[in-house]
C-alpha positions as CSV (number, residue, x, y, z in Angstrom):
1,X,0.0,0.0,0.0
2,X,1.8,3.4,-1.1
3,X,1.5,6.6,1.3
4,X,-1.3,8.3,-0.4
5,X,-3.3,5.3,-0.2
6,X,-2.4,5.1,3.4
7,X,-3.2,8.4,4.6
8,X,-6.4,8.2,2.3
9,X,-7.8,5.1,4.4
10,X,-6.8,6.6,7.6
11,X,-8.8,9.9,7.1
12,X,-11.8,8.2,6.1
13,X,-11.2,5.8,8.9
14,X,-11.3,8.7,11.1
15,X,-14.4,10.4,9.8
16,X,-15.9,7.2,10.1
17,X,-15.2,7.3,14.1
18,X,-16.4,10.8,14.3
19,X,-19.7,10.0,12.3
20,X,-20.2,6.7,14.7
21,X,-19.5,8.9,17.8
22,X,-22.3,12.0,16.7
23,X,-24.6,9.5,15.8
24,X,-24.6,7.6,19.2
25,X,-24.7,11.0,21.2
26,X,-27.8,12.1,18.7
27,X,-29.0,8.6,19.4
28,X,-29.4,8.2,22.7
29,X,-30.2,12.2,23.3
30,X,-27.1,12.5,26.0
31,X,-27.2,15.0,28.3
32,X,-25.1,18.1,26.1
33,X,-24.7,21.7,25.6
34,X,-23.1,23.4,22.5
35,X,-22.5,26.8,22.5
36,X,-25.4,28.2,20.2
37,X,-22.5,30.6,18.2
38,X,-21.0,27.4,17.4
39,X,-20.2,26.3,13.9
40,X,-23.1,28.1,11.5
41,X,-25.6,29.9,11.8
42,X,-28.2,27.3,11.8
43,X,-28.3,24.8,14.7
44,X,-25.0,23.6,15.7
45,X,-24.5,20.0,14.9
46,X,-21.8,17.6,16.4
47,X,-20.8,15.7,13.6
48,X,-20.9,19.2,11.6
49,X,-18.5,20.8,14.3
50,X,-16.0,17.7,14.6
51,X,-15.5,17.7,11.1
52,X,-14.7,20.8,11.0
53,X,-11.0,20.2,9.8
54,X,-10.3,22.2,6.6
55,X,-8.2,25.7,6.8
56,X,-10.7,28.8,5.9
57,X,-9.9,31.7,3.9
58,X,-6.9,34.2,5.3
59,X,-6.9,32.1,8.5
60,X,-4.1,32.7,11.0
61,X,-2.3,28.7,10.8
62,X,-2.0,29.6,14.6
63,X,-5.3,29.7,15.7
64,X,-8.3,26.9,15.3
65,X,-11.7,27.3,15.5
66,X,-13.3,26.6,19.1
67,X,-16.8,24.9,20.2
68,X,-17.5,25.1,23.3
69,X,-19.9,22.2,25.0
70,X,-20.5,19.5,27.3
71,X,-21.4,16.2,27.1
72,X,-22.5,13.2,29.2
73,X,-21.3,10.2,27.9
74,X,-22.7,6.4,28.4
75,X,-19.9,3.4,28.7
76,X,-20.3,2.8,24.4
77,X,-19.8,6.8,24.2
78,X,-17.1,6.7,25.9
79,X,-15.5,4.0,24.0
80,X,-17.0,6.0,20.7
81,X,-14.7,9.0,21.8
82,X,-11.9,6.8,22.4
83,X,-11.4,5.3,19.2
84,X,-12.0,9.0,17.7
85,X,-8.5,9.6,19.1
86,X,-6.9,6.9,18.4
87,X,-7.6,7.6,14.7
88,X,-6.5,10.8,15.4
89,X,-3.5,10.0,16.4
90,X,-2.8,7.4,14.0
91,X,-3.4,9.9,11.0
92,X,-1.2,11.7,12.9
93,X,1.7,9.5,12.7
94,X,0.8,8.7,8.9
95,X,1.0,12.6,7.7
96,X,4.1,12.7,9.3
97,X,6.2,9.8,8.0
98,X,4.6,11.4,4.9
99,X,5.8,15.1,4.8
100,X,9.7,13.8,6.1
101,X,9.8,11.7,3.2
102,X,8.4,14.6,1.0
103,X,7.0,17.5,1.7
104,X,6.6,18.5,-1.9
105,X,4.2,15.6,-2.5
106,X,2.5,16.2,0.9
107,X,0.7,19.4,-0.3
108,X,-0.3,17.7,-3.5
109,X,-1.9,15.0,-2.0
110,X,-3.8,17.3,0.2
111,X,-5.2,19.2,-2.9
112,X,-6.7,15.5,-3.7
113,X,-7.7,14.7,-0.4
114,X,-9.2,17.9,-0.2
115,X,-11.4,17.3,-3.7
116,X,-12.2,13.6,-2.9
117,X,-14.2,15.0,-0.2
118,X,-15.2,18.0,-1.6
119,X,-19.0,16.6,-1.6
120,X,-18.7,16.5,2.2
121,X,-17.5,19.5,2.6
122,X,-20.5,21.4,0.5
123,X,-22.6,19.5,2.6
124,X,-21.4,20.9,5.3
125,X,-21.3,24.6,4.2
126,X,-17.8,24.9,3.2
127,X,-16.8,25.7,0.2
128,X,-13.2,26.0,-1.5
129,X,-11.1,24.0,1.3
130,X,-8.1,22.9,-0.1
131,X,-5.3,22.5,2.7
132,X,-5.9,20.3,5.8
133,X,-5.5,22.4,9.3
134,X,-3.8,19.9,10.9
135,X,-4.1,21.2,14.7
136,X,-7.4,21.3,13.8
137,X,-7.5,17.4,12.6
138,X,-5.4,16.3,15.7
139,X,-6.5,18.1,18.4
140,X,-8.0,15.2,21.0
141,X,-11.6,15.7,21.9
142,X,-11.0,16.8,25.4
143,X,-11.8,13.3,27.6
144,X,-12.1,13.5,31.5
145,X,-12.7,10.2,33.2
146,X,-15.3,11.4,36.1
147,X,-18.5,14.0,35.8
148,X,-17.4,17.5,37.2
149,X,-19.5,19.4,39.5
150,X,-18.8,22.3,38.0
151,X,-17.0,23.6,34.4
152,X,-16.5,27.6,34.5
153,X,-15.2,28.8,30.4
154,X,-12.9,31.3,30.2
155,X,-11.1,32.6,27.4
156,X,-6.9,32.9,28.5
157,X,-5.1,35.6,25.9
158,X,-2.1,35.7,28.0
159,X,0.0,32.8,27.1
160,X,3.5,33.5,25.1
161,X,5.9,30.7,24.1
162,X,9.6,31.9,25.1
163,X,12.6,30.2,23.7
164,X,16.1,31.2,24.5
165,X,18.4,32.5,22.1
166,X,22.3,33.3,21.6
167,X,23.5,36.2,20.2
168,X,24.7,34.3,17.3
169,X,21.7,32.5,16.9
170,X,19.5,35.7,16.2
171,X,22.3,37.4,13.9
172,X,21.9,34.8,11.4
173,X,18.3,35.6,12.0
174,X,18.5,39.5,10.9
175,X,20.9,38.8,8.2
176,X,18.0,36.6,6.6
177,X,15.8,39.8,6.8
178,X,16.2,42.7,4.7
179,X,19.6,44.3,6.0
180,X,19.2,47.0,3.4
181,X,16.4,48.4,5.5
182,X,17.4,51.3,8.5
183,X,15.4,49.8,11.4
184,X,17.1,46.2,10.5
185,X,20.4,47.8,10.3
186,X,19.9,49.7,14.0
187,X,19.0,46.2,15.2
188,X,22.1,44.9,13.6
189,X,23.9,47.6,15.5
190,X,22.6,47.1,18.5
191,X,23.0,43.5,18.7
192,X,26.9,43.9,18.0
193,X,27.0,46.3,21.2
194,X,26.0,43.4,23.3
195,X,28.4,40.6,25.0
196,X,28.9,37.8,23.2
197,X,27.7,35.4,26.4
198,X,24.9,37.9,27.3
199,X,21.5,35.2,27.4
200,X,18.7,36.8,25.1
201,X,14.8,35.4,24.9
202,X,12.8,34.7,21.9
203,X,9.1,35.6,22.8
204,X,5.8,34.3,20.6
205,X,2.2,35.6,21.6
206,X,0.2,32.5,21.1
207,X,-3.2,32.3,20.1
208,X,-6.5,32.5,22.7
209,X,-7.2,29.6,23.5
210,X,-10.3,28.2,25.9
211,X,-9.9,27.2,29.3
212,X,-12.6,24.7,31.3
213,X,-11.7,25.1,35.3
214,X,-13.3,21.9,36.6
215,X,-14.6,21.6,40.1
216,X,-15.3,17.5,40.9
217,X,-17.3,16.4,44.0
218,X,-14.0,15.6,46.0
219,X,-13.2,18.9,46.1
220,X,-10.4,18.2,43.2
221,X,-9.6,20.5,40.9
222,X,-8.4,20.8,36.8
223,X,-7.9,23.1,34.6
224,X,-7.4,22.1,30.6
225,X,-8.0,23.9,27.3
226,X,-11.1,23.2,25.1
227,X,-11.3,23.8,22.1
228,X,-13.7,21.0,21.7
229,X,-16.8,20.0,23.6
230,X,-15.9,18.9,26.7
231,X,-16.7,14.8,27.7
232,X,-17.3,13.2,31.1
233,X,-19.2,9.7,32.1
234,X,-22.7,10.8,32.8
235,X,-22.5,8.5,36.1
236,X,-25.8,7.6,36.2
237,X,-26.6,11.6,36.4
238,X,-28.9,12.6,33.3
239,X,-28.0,16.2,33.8
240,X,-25.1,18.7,32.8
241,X,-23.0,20.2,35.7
242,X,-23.3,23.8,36.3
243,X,-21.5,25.7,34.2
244,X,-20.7,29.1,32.7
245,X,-21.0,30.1,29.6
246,X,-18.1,31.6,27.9
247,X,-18.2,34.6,25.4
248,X,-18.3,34.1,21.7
249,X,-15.0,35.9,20.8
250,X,-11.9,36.4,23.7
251,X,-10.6,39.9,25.1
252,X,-8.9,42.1,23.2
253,X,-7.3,43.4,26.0
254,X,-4.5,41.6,28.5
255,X,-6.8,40.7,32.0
256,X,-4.0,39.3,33.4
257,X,-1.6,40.9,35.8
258,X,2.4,40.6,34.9
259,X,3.9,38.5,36.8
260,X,6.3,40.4,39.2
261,X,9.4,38.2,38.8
262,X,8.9,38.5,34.8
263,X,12.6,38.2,34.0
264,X,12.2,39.9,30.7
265,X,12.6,43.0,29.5
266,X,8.9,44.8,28.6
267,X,10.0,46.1,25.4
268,X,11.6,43.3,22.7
269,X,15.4,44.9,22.3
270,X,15.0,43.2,18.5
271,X,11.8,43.8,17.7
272,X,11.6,42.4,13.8
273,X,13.1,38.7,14.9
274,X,10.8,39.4,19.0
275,X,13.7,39.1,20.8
276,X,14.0,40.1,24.7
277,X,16.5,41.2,27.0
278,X,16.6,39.8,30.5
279,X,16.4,42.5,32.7
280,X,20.0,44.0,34.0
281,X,20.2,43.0,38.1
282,X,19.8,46.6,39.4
283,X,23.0,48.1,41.0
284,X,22.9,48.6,44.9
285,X,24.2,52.0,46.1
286,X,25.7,53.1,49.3
């Protein structure tokens, strides 16, 4: 069996675990919420939202598209949404042995992927999707294994990936830039002025991303991001816990208070490549 074939089966494998899991939850009429901005306009449907896997015009690769829910699950749900990530992660594993053996080939198979199913995808309202998003394909449906008391939503804007960085390592990022340009020039400059051993910080603003703060009966406590409908074992209980309900877009502005022992500098010192400064220990006088 070549690649294409490979990864072909193990899509429509997955879809097929996706479709078996909707269907049981619509079956059975489980306890469940869905967040009525979800998805389209119309009604939001499960199988509609966790097929929901295709990139959208001008979107940001960084962020994915987040449905907010609950649901109760029986023992065969839960089993259902098992297997759904498995396949997950076994198309996973597929798409990468595919792109390190050829990435070139990778993006054309998508284009065929993306037509095979192109009748799904009109079905579905979704015209012109051509490039699987693939945080979108492998993100897990969020599993927990007992029913929380409580589930408060709340959108966290704050987060920031920071990676360090030597001084060598972000010159030979400016001198990929334009270094014809002034302000990439000053940065070059300024750069140069700094020892060779000094420590620098390469900070990335990530995404918004959904956060469920679980209360459970024990008095336990978890926190995990959402950006799918949120699964728990019914236990016998054929209600939803209490819960908030989170708004349909995040905060523009930063909620959060800076940490006092941020060890960064505020401003980035090079801003084109975001790159930090630690702050200078101050100097004690006497």
């Amino acid at each position: 069996m070549d690649s294409e074939t490979r990864l072909f089966d193990q899509f429509e494998h997955m879809r097929r675990a996706i479709a078996a899991f909707a269907k049981s939850v619509n079956q059975y009429d489980s306890a469940h919420w869905i967040a009525p901005w979800a998805g389209s306009v119309r009604a939001p449907d499960l199988e509609d939202l966790l097929l929901d896997l295709w990139y959208q015009e001008e979107q940001d690769g960084r962020e994915t598209r987040t449905y907010p829910g609950l649901i109760a699950l029986n023992r065969e749900q839960i089993t259902l949404a098992a297997e759904v990530n498995l396949a997950k992660d076994q198309f996973r594993k597929v798409v990468h042995a595919l792109k390190e053996a050829d990435n070139v080939a990778w993006r054309e198979i998508q284009g065929r992927l993306a037509r095979r199913y192109q009748g799904l995808n009109d079905s579905l309202s979704r015209e012109g999707l051509a490039r699987l998003h693939l945080k979108q394909v492998f993100r897990h449906l969020p599993l927990v294994v007992k029913r929380p008391d409580r589930v408060g939503f709340s959108w966290y804007s704050s987060g920031r990936s920071i990676t360090r960085i030597t001084k060598m390592e972000a010159w030979e990022r400016l001198t990929k830039l334009n270094t014809e340009a002034a302000h990439i020039r000053i940065q070059m400059e300024r750069l140069a002025a700094l020892p060779d051993n000094e420590p620098l910080a390469r900070v990335q603003r990530q995404a918004p991303v959904l956060r469920a703060n679980l209360v459970f009966a024990d008095g336990r406590r978890k926190s995990m991001n959402v950006s799918l409908p949120l699964l728990f074992p019914s236990q016998g209980i054929n209600d939803l816990p209490d819960f908030s309900i989170p708004p349909e877009t995040p905060p523009n502005e930063r909620h959060r208070l800076v940490r006092s022992d941020n060890k960064l500098e505020d401003e980035p010192w090079l801003p084109s490549i975001r790159v930090h400064r630690y702050r200078q220990p101050k100097r004690r006088t006497y």
